[in-house]
N, CA and C of each residue as an Amber inpcrd file, in Angstrom:
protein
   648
 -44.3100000 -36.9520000  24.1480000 -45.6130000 -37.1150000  23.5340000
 -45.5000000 -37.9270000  22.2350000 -46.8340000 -38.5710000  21.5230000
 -46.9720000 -39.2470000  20.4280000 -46.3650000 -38.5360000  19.8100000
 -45.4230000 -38.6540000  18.3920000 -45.5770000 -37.9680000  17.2030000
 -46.1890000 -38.3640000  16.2060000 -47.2120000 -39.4670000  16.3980000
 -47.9040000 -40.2700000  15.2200000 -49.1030000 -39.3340000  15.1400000
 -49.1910000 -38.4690000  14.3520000 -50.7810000 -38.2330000  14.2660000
 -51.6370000 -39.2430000  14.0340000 -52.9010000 -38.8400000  14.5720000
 -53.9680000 -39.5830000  14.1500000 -55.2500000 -39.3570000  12.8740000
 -55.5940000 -39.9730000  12.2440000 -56.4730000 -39.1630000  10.7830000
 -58.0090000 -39.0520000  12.2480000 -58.1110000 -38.1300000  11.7200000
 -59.8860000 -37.4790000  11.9620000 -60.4270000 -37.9260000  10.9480000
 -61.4140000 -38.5280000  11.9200000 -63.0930000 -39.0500000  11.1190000
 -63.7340000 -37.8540000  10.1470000 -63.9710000 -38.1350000   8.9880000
 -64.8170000 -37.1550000   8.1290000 -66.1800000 -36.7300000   9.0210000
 -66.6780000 -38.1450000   9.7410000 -67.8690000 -37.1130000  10.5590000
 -67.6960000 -37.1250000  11.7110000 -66.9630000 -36.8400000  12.5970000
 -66.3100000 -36.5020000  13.2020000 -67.0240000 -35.5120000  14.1400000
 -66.9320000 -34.0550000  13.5000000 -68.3120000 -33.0640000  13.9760000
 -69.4710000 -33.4630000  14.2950000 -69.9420000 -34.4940000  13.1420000
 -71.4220000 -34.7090000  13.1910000 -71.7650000 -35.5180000  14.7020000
 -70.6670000 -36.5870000  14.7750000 -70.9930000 -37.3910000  15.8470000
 -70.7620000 -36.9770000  17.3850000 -69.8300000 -35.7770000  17.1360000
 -69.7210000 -34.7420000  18.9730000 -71.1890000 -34.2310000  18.8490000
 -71.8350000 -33.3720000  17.7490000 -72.6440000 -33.0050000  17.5160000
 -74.1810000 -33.7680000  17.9350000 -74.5400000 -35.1980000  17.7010000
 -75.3390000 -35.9250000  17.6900000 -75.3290000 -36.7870000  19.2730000
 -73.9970000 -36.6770000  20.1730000 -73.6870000 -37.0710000  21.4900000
 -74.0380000 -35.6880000  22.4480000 -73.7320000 -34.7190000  21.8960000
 -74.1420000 -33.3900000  22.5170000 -75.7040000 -32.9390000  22.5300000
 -76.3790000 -33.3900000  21.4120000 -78.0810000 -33.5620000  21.9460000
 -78.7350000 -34.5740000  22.2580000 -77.8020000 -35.7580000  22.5330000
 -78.7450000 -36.8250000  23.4840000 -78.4320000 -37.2710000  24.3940000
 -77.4090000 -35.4810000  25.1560000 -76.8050000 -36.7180000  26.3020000
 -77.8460000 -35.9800000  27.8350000 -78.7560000 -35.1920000  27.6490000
 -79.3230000 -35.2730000  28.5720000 -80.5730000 -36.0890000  28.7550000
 -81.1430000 -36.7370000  27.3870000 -81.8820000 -37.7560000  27.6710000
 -81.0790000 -39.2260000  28.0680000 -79.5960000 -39.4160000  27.7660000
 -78.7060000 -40.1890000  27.8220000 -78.5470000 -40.4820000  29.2800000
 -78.4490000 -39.3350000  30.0710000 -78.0590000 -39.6090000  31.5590000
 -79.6010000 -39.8190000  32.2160000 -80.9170000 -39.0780000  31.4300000
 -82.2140000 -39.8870000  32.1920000 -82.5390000 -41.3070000  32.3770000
 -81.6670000 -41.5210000  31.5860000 -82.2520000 -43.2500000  30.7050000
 -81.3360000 -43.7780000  31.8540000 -80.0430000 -43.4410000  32.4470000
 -79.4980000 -44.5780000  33.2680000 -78.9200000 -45.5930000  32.4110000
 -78.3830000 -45.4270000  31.2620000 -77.8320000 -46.5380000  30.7210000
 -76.5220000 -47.1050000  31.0110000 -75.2660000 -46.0160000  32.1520000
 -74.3620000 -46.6630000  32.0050000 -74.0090000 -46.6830000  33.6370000
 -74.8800000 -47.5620000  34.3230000 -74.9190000 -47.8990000  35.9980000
 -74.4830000 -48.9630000  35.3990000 -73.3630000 -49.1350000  35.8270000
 -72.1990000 -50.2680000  35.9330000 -72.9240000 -51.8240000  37.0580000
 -73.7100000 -51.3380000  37.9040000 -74.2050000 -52.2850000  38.3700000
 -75.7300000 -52.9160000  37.7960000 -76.1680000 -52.8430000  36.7640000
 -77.8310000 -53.3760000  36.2030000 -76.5760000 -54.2700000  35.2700000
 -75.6480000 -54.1680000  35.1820000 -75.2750000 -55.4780000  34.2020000
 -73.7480000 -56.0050000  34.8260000 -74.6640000 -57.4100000  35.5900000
 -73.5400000 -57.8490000  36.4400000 -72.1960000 -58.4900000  35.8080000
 -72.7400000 -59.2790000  34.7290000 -71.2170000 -59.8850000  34.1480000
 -70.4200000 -58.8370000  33.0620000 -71.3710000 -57.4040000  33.1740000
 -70.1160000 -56.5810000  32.1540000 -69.5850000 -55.9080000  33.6370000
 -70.0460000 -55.9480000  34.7520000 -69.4180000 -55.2840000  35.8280000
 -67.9200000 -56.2150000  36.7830000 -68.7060000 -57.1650000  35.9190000
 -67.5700000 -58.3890000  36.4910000 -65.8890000 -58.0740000  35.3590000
 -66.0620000 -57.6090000  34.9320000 -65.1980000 -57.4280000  33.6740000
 -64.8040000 -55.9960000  33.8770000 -65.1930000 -55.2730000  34.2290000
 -64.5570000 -53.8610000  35.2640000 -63.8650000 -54.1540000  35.9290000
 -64.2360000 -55.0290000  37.0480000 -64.3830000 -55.1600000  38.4060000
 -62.2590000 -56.0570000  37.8700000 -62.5290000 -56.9260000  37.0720000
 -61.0320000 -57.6840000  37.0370000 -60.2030000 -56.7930000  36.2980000
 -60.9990000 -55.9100000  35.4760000 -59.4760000 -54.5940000  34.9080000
 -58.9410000 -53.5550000  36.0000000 -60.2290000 -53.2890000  37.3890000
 -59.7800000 -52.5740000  38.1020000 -58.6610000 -53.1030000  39.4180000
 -58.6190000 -54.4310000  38.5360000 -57.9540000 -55.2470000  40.0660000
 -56.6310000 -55.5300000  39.2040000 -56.5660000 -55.5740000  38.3170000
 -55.4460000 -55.5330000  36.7460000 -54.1210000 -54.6750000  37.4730000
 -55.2120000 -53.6420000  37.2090000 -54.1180000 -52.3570000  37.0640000
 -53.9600000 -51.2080000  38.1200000 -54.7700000 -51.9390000  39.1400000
 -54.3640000 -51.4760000  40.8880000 -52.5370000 -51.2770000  41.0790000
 -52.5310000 -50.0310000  41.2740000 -50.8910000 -49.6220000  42.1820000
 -50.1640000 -49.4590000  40.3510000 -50.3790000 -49.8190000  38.9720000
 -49.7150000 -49.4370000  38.0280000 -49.3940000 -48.2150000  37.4710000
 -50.3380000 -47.1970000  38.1700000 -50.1550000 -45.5680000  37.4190000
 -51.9090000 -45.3170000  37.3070000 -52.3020000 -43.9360000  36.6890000
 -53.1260000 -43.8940000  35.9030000 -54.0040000 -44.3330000  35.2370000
 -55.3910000 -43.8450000  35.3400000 -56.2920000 -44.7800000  34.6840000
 -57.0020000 -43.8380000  33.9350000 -57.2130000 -44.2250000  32.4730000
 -57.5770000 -42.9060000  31.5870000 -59.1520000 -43.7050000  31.0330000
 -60.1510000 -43.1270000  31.0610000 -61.4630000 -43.7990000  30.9860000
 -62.2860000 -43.0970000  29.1460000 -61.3020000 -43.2270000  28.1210000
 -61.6350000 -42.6200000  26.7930000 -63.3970000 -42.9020000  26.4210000
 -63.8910000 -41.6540000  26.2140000 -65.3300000 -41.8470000  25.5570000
 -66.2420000 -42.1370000  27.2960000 -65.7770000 -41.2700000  28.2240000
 -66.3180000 -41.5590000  29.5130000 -67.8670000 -41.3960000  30.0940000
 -68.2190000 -40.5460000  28.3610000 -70.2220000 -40.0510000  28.7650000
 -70.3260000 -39.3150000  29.7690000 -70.9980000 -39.5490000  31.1390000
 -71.4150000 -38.7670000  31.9300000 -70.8560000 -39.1410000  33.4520000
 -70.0910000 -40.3250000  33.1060000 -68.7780000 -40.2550000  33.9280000
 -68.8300000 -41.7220000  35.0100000 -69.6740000 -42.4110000  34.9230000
 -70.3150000 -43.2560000  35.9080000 -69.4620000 -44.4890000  36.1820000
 -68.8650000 -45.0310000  35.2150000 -67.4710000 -45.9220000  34.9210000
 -66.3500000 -44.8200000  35.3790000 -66.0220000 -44.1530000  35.2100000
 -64.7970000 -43.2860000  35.8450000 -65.0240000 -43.1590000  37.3090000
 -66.4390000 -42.6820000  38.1210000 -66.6630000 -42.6290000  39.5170000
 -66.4210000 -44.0000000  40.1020000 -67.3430000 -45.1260000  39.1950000
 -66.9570000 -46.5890000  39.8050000 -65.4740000 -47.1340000  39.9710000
 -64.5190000 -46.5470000  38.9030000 -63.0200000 -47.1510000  39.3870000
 -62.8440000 -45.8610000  40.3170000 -63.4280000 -45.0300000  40.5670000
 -62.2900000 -44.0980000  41.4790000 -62.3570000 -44.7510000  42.7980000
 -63.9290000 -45.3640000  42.7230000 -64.5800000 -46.0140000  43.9240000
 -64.0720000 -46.9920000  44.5960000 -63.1360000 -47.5750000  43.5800000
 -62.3800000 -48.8380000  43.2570000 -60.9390000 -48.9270000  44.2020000
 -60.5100000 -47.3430000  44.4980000 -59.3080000 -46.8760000  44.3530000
 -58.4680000 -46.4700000  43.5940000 -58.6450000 -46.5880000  42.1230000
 -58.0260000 -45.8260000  41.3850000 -57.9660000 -44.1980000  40.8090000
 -56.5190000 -44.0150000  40.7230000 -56.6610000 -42.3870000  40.3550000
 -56.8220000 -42.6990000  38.7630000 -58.0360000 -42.0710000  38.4490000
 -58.6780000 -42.1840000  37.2670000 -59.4990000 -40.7540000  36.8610000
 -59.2910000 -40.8050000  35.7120000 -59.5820000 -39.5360000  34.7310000
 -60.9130000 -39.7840000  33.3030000 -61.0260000 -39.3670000  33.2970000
 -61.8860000 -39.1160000  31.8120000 -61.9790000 -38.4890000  31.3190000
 -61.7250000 -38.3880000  29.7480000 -62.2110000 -37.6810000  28.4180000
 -63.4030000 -38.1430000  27.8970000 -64.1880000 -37.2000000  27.1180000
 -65.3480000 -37.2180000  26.3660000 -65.5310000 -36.3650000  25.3960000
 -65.6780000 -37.2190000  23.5750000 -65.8520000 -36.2040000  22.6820000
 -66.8240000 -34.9990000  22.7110000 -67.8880000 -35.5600000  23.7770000
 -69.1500000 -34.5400000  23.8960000 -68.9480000 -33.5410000  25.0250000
 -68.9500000 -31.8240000  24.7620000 -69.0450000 -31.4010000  25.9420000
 -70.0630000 -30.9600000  26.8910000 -71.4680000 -31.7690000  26.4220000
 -72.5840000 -31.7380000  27.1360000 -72.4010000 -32.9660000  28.2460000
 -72.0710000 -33.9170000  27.2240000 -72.0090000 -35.1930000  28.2210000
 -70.2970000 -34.8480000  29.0020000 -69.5110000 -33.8780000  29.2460000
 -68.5400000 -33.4280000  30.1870000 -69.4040000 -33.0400000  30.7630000
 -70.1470000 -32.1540000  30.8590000 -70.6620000 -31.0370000  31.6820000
 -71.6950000 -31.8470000  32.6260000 -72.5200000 -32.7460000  32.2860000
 -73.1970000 -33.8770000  33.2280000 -72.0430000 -34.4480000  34.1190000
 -71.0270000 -35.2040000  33.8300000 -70.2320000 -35.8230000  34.5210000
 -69.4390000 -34.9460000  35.5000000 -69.4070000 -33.6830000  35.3490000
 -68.5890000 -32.7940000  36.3230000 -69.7340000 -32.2310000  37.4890000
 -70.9480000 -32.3420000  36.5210000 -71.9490000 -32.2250000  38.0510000
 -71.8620000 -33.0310000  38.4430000 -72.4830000 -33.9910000  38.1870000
 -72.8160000 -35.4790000  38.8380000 -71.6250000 -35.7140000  39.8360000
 -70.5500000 -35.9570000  39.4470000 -69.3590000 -36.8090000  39.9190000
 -67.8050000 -35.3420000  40.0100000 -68.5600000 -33.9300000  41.1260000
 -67.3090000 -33.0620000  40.7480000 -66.0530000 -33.4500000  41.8340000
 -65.8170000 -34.3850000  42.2560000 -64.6990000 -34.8320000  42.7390000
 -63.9710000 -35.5310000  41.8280000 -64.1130000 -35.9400000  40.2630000
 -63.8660000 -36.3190000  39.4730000 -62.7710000 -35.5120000  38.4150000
 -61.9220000 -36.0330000  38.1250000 -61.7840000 -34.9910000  36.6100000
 -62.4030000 -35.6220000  35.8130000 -62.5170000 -34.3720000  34.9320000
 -62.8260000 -34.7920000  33.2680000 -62.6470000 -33.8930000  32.1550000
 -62.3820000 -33.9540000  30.8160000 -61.9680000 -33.2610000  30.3210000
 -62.3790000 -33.4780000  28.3440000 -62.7720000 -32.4180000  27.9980000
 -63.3520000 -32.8180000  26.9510000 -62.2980000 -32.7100000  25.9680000
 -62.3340000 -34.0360000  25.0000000 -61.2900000 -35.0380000  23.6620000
 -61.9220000 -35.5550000  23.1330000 -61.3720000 -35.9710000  21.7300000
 -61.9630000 -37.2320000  21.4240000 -60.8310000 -37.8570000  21.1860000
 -61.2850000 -39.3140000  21.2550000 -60.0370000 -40.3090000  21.7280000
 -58.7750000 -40.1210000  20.3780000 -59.3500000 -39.2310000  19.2400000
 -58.5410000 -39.2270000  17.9340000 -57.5240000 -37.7750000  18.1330000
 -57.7180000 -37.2250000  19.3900000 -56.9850000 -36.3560000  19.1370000
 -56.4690000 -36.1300000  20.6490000 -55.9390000 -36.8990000  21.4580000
 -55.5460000 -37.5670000  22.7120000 -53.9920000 -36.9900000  22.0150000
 -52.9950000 -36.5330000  23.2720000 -51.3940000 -36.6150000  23.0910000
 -51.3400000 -37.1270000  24.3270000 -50.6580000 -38.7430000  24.3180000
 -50.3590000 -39.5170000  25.5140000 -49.3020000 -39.8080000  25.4420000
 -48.6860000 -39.2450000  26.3230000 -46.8470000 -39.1050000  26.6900000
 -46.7700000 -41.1620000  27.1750000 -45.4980000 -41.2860000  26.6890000
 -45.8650000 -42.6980000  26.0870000 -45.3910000 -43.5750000  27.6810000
 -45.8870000 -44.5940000  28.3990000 -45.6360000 -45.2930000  29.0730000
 -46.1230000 -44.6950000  30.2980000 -47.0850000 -43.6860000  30.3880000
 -47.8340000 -43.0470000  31.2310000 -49.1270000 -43.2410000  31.9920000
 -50.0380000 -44.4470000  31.5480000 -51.0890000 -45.0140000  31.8940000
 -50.7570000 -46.7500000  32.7800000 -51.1670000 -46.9320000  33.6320000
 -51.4830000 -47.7160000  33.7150000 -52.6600000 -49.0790000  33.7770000
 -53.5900000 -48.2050000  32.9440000 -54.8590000 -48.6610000  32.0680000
 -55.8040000 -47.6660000  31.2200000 -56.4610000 -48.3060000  30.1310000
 -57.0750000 -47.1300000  29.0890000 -58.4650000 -47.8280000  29.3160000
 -59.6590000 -47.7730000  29.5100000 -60.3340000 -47.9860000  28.8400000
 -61.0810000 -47.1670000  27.2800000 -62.3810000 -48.1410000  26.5940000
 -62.5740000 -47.5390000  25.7690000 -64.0230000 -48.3890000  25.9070000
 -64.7860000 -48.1550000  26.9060000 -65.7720000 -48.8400000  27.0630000
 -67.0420000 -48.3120000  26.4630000 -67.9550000 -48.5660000  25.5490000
 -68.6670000 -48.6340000  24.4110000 -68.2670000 -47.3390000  23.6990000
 -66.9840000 -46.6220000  23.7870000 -66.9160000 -45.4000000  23.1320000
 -66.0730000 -45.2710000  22.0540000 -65.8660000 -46.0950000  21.0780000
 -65.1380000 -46.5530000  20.1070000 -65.4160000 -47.4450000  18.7500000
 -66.7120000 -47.7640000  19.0790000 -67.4090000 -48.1460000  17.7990000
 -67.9240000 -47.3560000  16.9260000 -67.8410000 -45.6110000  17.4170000
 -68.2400000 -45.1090000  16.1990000 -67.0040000 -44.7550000  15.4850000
 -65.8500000 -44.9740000  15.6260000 -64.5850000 -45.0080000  14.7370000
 -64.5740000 -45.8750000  13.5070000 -63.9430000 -45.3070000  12.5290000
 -63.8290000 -45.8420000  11.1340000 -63.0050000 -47.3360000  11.7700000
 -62.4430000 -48.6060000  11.1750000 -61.8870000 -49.5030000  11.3750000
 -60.3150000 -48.9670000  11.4480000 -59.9730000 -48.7440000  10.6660000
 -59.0750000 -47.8270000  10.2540000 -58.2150000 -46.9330000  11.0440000
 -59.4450000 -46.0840000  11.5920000 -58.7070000 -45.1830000  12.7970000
 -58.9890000 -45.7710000  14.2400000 -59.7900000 -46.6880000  14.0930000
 -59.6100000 -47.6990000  15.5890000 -58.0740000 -47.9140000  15.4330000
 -57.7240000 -48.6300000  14.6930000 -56.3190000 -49.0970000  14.6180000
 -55.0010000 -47.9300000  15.0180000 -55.3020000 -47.1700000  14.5620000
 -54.9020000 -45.6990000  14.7930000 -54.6750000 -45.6190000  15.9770000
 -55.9400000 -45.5180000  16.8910000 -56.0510000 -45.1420000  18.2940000
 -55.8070000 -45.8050000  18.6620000 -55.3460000 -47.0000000  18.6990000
 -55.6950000 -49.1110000  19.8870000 -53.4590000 -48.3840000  19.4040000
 -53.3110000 -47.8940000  18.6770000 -51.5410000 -47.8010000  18.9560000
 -51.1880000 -46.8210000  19.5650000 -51.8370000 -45.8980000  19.6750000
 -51.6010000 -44.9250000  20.4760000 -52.2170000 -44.9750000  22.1800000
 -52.9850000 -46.2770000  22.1390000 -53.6160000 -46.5740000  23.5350000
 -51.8140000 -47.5180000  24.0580000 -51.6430000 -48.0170000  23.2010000
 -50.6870000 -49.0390000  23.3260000 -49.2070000 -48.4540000  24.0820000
 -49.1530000 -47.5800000  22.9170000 -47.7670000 -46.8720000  23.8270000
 -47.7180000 -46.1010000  24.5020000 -48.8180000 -45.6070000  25.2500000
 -49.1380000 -45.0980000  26.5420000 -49.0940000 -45.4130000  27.4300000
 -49.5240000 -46.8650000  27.5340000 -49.7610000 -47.7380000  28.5490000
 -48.4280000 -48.2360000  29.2450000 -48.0250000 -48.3330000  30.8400000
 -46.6170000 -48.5230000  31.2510000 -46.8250000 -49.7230000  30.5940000
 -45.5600000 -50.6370000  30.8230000 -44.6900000 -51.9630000  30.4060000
 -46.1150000 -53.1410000  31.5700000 -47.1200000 -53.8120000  30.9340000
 -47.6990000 -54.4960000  32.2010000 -49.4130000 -54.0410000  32.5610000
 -49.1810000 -52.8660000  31.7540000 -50.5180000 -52.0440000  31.7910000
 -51.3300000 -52.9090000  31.0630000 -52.9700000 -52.2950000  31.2640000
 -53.9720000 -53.0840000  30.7710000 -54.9410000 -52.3500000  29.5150000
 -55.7700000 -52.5210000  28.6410000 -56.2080000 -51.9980000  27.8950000
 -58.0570000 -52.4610000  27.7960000 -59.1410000 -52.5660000  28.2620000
 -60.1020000 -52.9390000  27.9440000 -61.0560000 -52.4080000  27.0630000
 -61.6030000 -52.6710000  25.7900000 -62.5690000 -52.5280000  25.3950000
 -63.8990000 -53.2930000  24.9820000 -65.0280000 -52.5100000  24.9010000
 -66.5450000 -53.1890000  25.3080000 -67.1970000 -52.2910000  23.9550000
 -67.4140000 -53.4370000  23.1320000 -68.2540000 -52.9040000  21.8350000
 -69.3710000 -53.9020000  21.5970000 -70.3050000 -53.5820000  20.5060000
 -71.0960000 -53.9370000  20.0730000 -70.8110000 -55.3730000  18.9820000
 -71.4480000 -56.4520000  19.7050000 -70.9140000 -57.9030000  18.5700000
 -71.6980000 -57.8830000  17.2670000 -71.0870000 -58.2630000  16.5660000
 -71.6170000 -58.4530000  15.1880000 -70.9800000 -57.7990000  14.1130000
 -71.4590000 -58.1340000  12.6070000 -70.8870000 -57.6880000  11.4050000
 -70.9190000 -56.3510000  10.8210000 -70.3230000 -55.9580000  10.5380000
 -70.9250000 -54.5650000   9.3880000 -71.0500000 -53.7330000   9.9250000
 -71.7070000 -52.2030000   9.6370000 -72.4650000 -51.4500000   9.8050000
 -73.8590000 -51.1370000  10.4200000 -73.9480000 -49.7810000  10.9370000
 -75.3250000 -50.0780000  11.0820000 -75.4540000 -48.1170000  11.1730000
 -75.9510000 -48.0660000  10.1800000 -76.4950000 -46.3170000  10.3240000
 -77.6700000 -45.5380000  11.2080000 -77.0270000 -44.6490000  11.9290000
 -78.1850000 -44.5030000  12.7330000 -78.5500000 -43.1680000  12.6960000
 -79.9810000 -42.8900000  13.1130000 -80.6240000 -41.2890000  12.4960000
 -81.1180000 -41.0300000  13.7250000 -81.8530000 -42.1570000  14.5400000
 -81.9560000 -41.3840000  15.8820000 -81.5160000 -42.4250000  17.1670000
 -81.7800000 -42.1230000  18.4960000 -81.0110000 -42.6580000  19.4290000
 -81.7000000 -42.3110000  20.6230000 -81.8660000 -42.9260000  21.7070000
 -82.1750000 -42.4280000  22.8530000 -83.4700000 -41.3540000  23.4230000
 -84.6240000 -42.3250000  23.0630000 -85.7640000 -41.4950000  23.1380000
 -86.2190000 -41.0550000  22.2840000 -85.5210000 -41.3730000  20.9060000
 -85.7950000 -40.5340000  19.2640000 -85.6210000 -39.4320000  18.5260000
 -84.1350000 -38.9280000  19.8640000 -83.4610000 -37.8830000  19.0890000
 -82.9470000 -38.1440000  17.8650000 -82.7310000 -37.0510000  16.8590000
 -81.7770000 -37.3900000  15.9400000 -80.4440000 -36.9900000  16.2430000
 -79.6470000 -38.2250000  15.6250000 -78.3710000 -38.2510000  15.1610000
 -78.0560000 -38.9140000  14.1040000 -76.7820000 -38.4230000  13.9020000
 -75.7620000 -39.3460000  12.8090000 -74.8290000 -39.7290000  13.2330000
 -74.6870000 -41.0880000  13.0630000 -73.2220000 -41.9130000  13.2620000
 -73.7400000 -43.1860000  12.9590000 -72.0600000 -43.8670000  12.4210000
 -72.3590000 -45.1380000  11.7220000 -71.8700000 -45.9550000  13.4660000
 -72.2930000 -47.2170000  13.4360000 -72.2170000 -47.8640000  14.6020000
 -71.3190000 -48.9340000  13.9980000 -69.9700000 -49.1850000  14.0510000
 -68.8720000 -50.6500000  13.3050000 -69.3690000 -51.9860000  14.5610000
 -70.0430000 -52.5980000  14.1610000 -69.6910000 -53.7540000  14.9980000
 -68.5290000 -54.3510000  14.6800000 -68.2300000 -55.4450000  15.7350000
 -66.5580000 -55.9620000  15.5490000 -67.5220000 -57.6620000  15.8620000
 -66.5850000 -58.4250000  15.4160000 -66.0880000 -59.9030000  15.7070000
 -64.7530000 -59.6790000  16.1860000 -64.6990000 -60.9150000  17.4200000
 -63.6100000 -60.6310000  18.7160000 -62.1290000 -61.3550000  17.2930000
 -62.0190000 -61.9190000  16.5440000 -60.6210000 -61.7270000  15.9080000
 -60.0780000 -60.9770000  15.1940000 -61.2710000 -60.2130000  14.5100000
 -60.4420000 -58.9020000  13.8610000 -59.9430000 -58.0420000  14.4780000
 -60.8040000 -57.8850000  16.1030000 -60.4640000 -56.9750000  16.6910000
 -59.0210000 -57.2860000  17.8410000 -59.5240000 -58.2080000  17.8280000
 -57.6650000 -58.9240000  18.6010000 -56.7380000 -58.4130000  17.4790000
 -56.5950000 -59.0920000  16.4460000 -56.0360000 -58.4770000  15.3960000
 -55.5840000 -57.7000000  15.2250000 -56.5220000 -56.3320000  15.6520000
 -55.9930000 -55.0380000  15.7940000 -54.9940000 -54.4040000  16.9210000
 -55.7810000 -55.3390000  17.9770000 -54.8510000 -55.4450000  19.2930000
 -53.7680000 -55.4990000  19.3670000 -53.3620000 -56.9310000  18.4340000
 -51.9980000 -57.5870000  18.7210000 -50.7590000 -56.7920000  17.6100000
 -51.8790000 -55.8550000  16.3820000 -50.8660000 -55.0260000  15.8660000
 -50.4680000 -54.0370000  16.6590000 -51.2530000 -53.5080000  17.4440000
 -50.5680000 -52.2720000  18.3780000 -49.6070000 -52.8090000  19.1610000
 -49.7050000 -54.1820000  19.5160000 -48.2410000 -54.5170000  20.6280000
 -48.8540000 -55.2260000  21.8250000 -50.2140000 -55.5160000  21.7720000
 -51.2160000 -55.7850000  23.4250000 -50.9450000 -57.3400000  23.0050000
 -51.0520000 -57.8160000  24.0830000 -51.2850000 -59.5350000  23.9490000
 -52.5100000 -59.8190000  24.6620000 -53.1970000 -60.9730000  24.4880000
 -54.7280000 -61.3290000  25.3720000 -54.4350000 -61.5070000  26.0040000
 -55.5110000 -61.5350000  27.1420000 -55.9070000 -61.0670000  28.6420000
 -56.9240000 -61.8930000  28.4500000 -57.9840000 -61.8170000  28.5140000
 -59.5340000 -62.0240000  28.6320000 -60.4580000 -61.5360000  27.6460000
 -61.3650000 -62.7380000  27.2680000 -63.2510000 -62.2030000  26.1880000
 -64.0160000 -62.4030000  26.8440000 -64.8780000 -61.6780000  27.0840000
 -66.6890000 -61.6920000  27.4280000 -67.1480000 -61.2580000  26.3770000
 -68.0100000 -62.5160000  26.0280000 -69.0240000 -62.1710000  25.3570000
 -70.7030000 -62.2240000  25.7440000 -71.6100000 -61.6130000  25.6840000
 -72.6470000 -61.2170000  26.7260000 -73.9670000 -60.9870000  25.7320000
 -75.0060000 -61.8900000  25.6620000 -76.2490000 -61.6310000  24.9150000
 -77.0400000 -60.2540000  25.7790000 -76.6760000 -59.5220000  26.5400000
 -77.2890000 -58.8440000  27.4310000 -76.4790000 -57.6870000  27.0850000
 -77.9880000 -56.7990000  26.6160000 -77.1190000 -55.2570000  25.9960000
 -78.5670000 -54.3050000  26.0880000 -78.2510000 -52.9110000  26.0800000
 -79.1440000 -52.0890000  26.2910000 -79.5730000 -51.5360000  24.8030000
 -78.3550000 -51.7310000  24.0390000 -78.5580000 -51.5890000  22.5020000
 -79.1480000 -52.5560000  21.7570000 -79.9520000 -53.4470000  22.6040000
 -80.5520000 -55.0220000  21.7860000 -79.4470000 -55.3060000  20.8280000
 -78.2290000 -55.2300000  20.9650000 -76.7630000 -56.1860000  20.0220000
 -76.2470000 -56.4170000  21.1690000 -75.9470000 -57.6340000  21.0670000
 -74.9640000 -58.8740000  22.0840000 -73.7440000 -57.6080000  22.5360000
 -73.2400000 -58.1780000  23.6260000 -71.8940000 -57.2280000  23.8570000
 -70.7260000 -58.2530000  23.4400000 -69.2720000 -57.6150000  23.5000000
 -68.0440000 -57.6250000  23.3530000 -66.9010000 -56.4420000  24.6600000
 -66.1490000 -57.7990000  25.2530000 -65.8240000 -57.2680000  25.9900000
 -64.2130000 -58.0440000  25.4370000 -63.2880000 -57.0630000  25.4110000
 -61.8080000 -57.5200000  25.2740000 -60.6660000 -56.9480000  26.2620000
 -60.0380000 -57.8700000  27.0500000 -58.9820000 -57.1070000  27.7150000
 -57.2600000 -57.6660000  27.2090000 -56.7880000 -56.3350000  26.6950000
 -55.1820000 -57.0970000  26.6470000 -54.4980000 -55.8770000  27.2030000
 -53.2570000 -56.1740000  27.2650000 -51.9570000 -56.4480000  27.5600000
 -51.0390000 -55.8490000  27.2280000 -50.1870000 -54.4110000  27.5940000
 -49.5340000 -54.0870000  27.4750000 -47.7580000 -55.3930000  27.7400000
């Protein structure tokens, strides 16, 4: 197993907390059918063809599980964690031929060279910059020798504070947008090399997407 700890987010609570009351309006809304958005499905579709026959496929920040059913669909033996255990408890109905298992990606022990792909598909922008970096090394040495790593965030600068979400629940969490070189950046410190960018004006969050795949 890792021995690197990872630092926990100060809000941390707040944001399992704020995913745990909007994830049953979360799964009404249909926001994460892998097929209403064809070129971020196209970008699945080449990580699931990546890391076919490599090991393990670990689906971090998995929601209500719909990206984890689509690679199982795929053929891959694939798993998911989720900081929320409301949004577990949807995904084990929905999809109970599935595992899943409630984490948050900051407190993951991944026995090292054990995955043969991570995603972290929109479930990682509410991380400090900081402890992204944290986690993108601990995604890193998990991953076998060849393995793949994809993540799908929100494009753009800065911050963005949010109070409610999804129908006009409240929550709290800060939202980090990334630009694709800082976040390579971060990549290429964990040890990943590039793979592939999509970048995509087509988002359910009205912000452009970001799609990055590297390289164990």
């Amino acid at each position: 197993m890792s021995a690197v700890p990872i630092d926990q987010p100060a809000d941390l609570d707040l944001v399992r907390a704020s995913y745990d009351r909007v994830a049953d309006n979360y799964v009404e809304m249909n926001l994460t059918d892998v097929n209403a958005y064809p070129w971020l499905r196209t970008a699945i579709d080449g990580f699931a063809n990546a890391v076919q026959g490599l090991g393990p496929v670990l689906d971090v920040g998995c929601g209500p599980g719909d990206v984890t059913a689509y690679l199982a669909g795929r053929g891959l033996d694939v798993s998911g964690v989720d900081l929320s255990a409301r949004m577990i408890e949807h995904a084990r109905r929905r999809f109970p031929e599935q595992r899943f298992a409630v984490a948050s990606a900051t407190e993951l022990e991944l026995a090292d060279s054990s995955y043969g792909g991570i995603l972290g598909w929109w479930s990682l922008f509410n991380l400090p910059r900081d402890v992204l970096a944290q986690v993108l090394r601990s995604f890193a040495r998990a991953l076998v020798p060849g393995g793949h790593f994809i993540i799908a965030t929100h494009l753009g600068d800065g911050e963005r504070s949010r109070a409610e979400a999804y129908g006009g629940l409240p929550v709290t969490w800060t939202t980090h947008l990334w630009q694709p070189e800082p976040l390579w950046a971060l990549l290429t410190a964990a040890g990943l090399s590039r793979v592939a960018e999509l970048r995509v004006d087509q988002s359910v969050a009205g912000v452009p997407s970001l799609v990055l795949v590297a390289q164990r």
